[in-house]
C-alpha positions as CSV (number, residue, x, y, z in Angstrom):
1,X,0.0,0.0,0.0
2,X,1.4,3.5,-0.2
3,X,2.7,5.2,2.5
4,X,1.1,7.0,5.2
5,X,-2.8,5.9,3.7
6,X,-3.7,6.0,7.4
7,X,-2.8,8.0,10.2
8,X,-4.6,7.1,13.7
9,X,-6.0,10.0,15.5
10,X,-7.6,8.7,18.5
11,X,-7.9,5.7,20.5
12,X,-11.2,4.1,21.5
13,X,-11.8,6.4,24.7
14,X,-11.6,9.3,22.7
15,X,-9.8,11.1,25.6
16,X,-8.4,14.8,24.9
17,X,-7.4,15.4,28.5
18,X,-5.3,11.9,28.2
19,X,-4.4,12.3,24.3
20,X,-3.4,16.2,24.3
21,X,-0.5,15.6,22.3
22,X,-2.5,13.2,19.3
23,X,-5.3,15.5,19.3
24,X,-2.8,18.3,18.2
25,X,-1.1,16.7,15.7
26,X,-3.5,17.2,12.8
27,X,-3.5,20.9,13.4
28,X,0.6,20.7,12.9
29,X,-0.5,18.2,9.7
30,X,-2.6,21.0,8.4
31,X,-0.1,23.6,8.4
32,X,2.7,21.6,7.1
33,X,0.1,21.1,4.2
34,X,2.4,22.4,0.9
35,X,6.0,20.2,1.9
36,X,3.0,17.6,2.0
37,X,1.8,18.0,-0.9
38,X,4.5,19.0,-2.9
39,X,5.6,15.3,-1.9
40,X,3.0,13.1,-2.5
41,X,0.4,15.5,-4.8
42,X,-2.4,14.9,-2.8
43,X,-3.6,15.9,0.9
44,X,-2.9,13.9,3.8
45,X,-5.5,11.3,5.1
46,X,-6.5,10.9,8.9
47,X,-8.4,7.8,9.8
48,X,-10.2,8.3,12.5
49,X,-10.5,6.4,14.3
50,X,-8.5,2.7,14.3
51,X,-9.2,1.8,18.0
52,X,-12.5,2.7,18.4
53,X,-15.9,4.3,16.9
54,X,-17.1,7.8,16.3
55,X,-20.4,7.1,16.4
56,X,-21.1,4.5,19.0
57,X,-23.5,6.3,21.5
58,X,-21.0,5.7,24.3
59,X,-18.6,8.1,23.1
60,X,-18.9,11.7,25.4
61,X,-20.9,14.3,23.4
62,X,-18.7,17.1,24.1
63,X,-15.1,15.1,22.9
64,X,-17.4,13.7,19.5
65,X,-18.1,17.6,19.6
66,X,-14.5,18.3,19.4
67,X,-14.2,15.9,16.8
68,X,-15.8,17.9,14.8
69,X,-14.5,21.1,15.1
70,X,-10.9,19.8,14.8
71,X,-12.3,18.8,10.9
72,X,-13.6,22.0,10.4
73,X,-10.4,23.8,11.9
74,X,-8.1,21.3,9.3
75,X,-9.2,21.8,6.0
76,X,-6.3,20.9,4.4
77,X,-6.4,17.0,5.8
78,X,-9.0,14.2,4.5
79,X,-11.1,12.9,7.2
80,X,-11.4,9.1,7.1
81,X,-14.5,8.7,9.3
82,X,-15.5,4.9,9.4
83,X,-18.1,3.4,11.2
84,X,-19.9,-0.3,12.2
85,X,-23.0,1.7,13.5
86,X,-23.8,4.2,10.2
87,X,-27.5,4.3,11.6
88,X,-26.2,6.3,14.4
89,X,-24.6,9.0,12.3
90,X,-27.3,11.3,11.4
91,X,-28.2,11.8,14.6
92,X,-24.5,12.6,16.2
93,X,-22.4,14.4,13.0
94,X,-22.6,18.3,13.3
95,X,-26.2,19.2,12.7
96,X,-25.4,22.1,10.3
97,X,-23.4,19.0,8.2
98,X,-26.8,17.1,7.6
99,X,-28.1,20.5,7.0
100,X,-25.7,22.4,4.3
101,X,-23.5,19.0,3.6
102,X,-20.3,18.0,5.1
103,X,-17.0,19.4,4.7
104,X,-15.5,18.5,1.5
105,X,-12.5,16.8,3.3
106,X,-14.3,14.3,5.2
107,X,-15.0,10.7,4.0
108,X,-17.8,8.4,5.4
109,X,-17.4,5.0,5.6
110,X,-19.3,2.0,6.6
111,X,-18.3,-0.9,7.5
112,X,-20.0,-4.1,5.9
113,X,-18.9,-7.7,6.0
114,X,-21.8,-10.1,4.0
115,X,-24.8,-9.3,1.8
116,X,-27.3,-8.9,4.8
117,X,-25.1,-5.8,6.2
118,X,-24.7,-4.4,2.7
119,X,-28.7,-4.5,2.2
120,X,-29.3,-2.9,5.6
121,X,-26.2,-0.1,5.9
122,X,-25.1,1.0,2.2
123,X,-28.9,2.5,1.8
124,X,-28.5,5.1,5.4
125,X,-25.1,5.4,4.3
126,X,-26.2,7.0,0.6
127,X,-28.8,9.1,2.8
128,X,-25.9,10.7,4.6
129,X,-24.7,14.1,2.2
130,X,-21.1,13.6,2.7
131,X,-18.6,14.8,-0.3
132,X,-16.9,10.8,-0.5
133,X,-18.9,8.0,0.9
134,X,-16.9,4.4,1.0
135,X,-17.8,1.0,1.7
136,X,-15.2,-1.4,4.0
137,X,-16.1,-5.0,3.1
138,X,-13.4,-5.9,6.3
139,X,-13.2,-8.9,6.7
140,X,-15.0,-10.0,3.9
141,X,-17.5,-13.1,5.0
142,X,-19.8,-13.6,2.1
143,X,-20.6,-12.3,-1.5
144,X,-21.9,-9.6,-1.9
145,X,-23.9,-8.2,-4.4
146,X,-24.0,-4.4,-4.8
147,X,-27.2,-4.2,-7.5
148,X,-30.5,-3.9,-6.3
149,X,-30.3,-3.3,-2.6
150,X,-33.4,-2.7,-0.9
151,X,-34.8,1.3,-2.2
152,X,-35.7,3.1,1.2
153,X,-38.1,6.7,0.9
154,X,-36.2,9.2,-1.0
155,X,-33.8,7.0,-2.3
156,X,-34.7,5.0,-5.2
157,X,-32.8,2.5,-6.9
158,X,-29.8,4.4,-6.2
159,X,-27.7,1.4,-7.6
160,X,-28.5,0.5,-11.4
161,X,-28.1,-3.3,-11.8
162,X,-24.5,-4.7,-11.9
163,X,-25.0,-8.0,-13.9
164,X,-22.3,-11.0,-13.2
165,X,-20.7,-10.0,-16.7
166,X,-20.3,-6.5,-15.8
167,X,-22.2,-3.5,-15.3
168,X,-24.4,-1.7,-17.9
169,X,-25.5,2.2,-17.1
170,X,-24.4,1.7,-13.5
171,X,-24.4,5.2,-11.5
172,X,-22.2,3.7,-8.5
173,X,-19.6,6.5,-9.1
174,X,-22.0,8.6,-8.2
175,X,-23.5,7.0,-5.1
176,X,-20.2,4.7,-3.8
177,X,-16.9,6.5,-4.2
178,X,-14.5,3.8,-2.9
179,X,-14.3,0.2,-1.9
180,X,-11.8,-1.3,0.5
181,X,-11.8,-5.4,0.4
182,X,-10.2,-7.9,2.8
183,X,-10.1,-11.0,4.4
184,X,-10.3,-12.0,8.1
185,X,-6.6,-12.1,10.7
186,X,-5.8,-13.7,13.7
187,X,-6.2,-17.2,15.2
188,X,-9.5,-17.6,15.1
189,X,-9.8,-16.1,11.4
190,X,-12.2,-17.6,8.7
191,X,-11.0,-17.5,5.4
192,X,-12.2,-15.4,2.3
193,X,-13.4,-16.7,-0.9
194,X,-11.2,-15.7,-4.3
195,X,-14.4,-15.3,-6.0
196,X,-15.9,-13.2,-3.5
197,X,-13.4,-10.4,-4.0
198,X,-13.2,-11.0,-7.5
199,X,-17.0,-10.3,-8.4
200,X,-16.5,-7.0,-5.9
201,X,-13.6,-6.3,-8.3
202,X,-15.4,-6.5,-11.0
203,X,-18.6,-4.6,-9.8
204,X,-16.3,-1.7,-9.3
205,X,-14.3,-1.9,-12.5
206,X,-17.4,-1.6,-14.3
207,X,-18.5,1.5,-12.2
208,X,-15.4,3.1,-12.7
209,X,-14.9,3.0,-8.7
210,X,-12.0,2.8,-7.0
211,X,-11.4,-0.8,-5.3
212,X,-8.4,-1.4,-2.5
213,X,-8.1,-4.9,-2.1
214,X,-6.2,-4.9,1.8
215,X,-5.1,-8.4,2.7
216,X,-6.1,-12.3,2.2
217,X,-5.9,-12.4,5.9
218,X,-4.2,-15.6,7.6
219,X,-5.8,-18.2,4.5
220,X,-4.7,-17.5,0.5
221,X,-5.3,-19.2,-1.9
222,X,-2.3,-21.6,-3.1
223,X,-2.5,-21.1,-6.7
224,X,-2.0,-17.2,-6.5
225,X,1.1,-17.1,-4.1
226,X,5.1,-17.9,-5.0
227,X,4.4,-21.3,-3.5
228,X,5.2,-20.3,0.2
229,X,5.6,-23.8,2.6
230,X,2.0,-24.7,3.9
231,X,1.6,-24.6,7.5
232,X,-1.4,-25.5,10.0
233,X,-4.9,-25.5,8.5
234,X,-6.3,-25.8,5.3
235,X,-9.8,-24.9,4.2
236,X,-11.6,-26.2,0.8
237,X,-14.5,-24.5,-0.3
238,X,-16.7,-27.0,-2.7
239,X,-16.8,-24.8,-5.7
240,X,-12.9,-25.0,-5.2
241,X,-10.4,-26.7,-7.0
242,X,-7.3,-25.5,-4.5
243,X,-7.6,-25.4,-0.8
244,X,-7.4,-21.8,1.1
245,X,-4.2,-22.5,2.8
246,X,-3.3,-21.0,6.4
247,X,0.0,-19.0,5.5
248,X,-0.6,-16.2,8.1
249,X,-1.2,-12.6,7.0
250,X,2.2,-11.5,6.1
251,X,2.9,-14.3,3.6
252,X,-0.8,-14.2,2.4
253,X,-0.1,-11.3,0.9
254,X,-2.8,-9.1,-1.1
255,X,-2.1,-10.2,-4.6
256,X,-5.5,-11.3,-6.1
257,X,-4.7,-12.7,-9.7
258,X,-0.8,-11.6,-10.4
259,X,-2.2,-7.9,-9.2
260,X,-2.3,-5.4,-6.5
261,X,-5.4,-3.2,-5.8
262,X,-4.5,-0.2,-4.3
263,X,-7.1,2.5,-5.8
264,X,-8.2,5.9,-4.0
265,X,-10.8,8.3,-4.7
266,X,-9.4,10.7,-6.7
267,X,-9.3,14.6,-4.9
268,X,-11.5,16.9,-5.3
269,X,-14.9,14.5,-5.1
């Protein structure tokens, strides 16, 4: 991946008393903002927040509240705001935001792992005005289908059918701005499909969206990796011909047929 795609703001306390220091650093990120992006042409991305969750309700009012105007005060940054509870959002982002729109450098993201998430979030995530709205499919635990999800009032069928070949007058561009794909770590991890993340891959190729394929996970597939020595598990999905193999995360790797996937919105959404 390339460098510095994420910087961690906060962790999951969400403490400014205890994090003084991390809640200042974006304002020196801001104003270093032209070495930046004299550097790496584009501005630098803040994903907030790794350890925790803007939006669950636990979080202290007055510190989300801070949140907020920290954005606003920071224009020069891109806001990765990501979040398991996107039905919460509405309700606790800046009420002028759901009013006038958000900030053009904040991204929304919800998190989604099968088909019965994606049918129940991606539709109160497109009813949310931000500038970038992204999807991460993290881990990844079943296909899923991005055409025809359930219409909800004022909506629509705000995703033209993707069929399995492709995708014919799709306006996902428009709706979805980025994808992020990956499989499942750790020792209790499940493994991911190949064609799972390939039929994402292709739903977003044909809609011209972005698509970051992150990591296998602990299991890849054995035909897709520089024939690594197999170790512990193995898992063989009945459509398969090759097992998933448990190589653990680093060896894994994120290749997905001879290619790496690391596609970003484009600035200026």
């Amino acid at each position: 991946m390339a460098e510095n795609t994420e910087i961690s703001l906060a962790d999951s306390t969400f403490n400014p008393r205890s994090r003084t220091k991390t809640w200042g650093d974006p304002i020196k990120w801001n104003n270093r903002h032209d070495a930046f992006f004299a550097e790496h042409g584009r501005m630098r991305r803040v994903f907030c927040a790794s350890l925790g969750d803007v939006f669950d309700k636990d979080v202290d009012t007055q510190w989300r509240h801070d949140l907020w105007n920290l954005i606003c005060a920071t224009p020069n940054l891109d806001w990765l705001l990501l979040t398991k509870r996107i039905g919460n959002a509405p309700n606790l982002v800046d009420s002028r935001w759901m009013e006038y729109g958000f900030p053009d450098n904040v991204w929304l993201g919800a998190t989604v792992v099968n088909q019965e998430e994606a049918d129940r979030d991606i539709p109160k995530l497109l009813q949310i005005p931000a500038m970038v709205r992204f999807l991460s499919i993290e881990p990844m635990l079943g296909a899923i289908d991005l055409c025809n999800l359930p219409s909800r009032s004022g909506i629509g069928r705000h995703l033209d059918s993707l069929s399995n070949a492709g995708c014919e007058e799709a306006d996902l561009s428009t709706k979805i701005n980025w994808v992020i794909c990956g499989g499942e770590s750790g020792s209790n991890a499940r493994p991911i499909h190949p064609d799972w993340v390939r039929s994402l891959r292709n739903q977003c190729h044909a809609a011209d969206v972005p698509f970051l394929f992150k990591q296998w996970g602990e299991f890849g597939p054995a035909n897709d990796l520089n024939s690594p020595p197999l170790r512990g598990d193995m898992q063989i999905f009945g459509d398969m011909k090759k097992p998933m193999c448990r190589f653990g995360k680093k060896t894994a790797g994120r290749w997905l047929d001879g290619v790496q996937h690391n596609a970003f919105p484009k600035a200026g959404l």
